[in-house]
C-alpha positions in Angstrom: 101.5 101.2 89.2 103.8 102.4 86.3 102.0 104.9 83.8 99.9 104.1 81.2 101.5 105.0 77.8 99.2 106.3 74.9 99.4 107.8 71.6 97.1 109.5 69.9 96.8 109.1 66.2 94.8 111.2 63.5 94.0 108.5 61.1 90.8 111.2 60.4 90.0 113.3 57.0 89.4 116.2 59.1 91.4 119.1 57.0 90.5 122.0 59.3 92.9 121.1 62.0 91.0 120.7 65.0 92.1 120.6 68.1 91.8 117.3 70.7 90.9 117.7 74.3 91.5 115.1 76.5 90.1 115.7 80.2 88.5 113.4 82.6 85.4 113.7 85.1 85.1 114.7 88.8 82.8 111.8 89.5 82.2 113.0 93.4 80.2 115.9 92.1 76.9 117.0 89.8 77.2 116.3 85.9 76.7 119.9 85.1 80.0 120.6 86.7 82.7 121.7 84.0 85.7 120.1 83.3 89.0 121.2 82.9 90.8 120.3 79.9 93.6 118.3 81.2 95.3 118.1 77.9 95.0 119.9 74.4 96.3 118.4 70.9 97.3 121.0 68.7 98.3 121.3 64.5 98.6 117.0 64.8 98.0 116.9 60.8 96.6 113.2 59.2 98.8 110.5 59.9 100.7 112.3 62.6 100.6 111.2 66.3 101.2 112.5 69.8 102.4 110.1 72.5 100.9 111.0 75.9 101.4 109.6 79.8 98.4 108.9 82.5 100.0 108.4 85.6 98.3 106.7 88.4 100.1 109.3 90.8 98.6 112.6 91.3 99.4 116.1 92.8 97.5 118.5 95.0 97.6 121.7 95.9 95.6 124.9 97.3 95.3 129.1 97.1 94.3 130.9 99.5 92.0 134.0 100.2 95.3 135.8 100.2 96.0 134.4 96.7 98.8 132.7 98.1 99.7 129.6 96.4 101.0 126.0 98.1 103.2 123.7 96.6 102.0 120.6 94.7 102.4 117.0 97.0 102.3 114.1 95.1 98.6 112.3 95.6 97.1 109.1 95.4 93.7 107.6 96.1 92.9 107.2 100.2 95.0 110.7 100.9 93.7 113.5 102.6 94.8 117.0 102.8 94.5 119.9 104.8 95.4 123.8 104.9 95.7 125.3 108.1 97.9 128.3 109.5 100.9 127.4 111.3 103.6 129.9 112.9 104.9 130.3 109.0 101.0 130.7 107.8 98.8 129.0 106.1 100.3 125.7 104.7 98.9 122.4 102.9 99.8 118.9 104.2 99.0 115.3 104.8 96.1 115.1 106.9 95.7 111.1 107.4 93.4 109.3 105.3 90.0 110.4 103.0 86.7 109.0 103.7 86.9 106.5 100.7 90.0 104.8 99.2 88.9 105.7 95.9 89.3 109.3 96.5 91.5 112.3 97.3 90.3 115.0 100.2 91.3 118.4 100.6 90.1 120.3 103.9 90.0 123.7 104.8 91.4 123.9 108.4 91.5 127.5 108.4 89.5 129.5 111.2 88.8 132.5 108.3 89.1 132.5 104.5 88.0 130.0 101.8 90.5 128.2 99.8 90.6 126.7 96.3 91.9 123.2 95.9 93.2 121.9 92.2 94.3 118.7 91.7 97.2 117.6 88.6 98.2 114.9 86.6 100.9 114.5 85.0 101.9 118.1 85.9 99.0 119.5 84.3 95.7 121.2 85.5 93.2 117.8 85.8 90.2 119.4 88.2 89.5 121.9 90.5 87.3 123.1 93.3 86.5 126.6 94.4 85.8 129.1 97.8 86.0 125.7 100.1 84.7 127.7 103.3 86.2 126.9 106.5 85.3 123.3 107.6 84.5 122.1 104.4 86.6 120.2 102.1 86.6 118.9 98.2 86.1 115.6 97.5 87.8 114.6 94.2 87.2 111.5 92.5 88.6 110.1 88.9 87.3 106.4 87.2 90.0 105.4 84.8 88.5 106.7 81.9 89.5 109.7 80.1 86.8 111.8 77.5 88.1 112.9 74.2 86.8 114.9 71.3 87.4 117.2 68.4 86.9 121.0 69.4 87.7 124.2 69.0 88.3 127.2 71.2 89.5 125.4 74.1 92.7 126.0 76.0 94.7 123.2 77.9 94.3 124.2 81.9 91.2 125.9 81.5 87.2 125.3 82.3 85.6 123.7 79.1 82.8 125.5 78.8 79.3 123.8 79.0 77.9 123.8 75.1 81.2 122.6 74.3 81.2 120.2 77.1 77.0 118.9 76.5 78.4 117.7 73.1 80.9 115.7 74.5 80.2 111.8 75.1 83.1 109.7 73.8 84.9 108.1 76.9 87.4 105.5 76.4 88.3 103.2 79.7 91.8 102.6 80.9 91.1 99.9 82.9 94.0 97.3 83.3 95.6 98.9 79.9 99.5 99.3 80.0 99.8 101.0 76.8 97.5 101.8 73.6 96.8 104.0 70.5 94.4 106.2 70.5 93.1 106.8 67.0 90.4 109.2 65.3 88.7 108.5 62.4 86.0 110.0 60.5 85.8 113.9 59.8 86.2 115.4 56.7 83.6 117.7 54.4 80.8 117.1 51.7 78.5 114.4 51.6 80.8 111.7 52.4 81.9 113.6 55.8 81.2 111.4 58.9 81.1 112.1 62.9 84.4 111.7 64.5 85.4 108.6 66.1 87.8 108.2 68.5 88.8 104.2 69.8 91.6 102.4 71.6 94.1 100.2 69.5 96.8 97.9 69.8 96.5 97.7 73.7 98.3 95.8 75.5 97.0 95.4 79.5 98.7 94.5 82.3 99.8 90.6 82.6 
């Protein structure tokens, strides 16, 4: 499937210039688990807008214990990974097929050494796992739904951290959309201020 094409727009009264992180959820794992933020919105002033891609299409890729870093390969849901050591060392490739089609699976084949496994979209940071120990593997697991909200102190690639992230309970759904506006309302200061609210407009979904 093509991208989904979305813009965000600040229809909001916020005048302190907050910052929008967009980031999605690891469903295979607990709640508490933090999220990356996959994507942050910077200095969009009222009435501007920043257009933004969600591909379907993923990458993977993995560390080492060495600190020694793979290449991405592009992913989709039903693929499964795996890093093993070969004459060259350790190296990350198509391992046949996960254990559900809605997911991607990234083993560690090594004999010694965990690995970390990180998963992008759109070439940017989406999720990752950590010190997979030999044997093991990382599940990773995305509904089409992205999470959004006004913060501050976040940086795009990094973990959101979890006061930041307990506040956080706007998700909008992507399901069957081929393009949309994402728009925030609300903000501003003094009595009249109100929470922010973020909602899909002007979709149009796949015929």
């Amino acid at each position: 499937m093509p991208d989904i094409k979305l813009n965000f727009i600040n229809n909001s009264n916020d005048k302190n210039n907050s910052q929008i992180v967009i980031f999605q959820r690891n469903v295979d794992t607990s709640y508490d688990e933090l999220a990356v933020a996959w994507l942050v919105i910077k200095n969009c002033g009222q009435g501007w807008n920043h257009p933004f891609a969600y591909p379907m299409a993923m990458q993977v890729s993995a560390t080492d214990s060495y600190n020694n870093h793979s290449q991405k390969k592009t992913a989709y849901n039903g693929n499964k990974f795996a890093v093993i050591q070969d004459k060259s060392g350790d190296v990350l490739q198509p391992a046949g097929e996960a254990s559900s089609p809605n997911e991607i699976d990234v083993l560690n084949g090594l004999g010694l050494g965990s690995i970390n496994a990180n998963i992008y979209k759109d070439g940017r940071l989406l999720a990752t796992k950590t010190n997979i120990p030999p044997g093991g593997k990382a599940v990773f697991q995305f509904l089409p739904v992205i999470w959004i909200a006004a913060v501050s102190q976040v940086e795009q690639g990094e973990l959101i951290n979890s006061a930041i992230l307990q506040d956080i309970n706007t998700q909008l759904s992507l399901t069957g959309i081929k393009r949309a506006d994402v728009v925030m309302t609300g903000g501003g200061s003094g009595p009249t201020s109100t929470a922010f609210q973020f909602n899909l407009e002007n979709i149009v979904y796949h015929s």
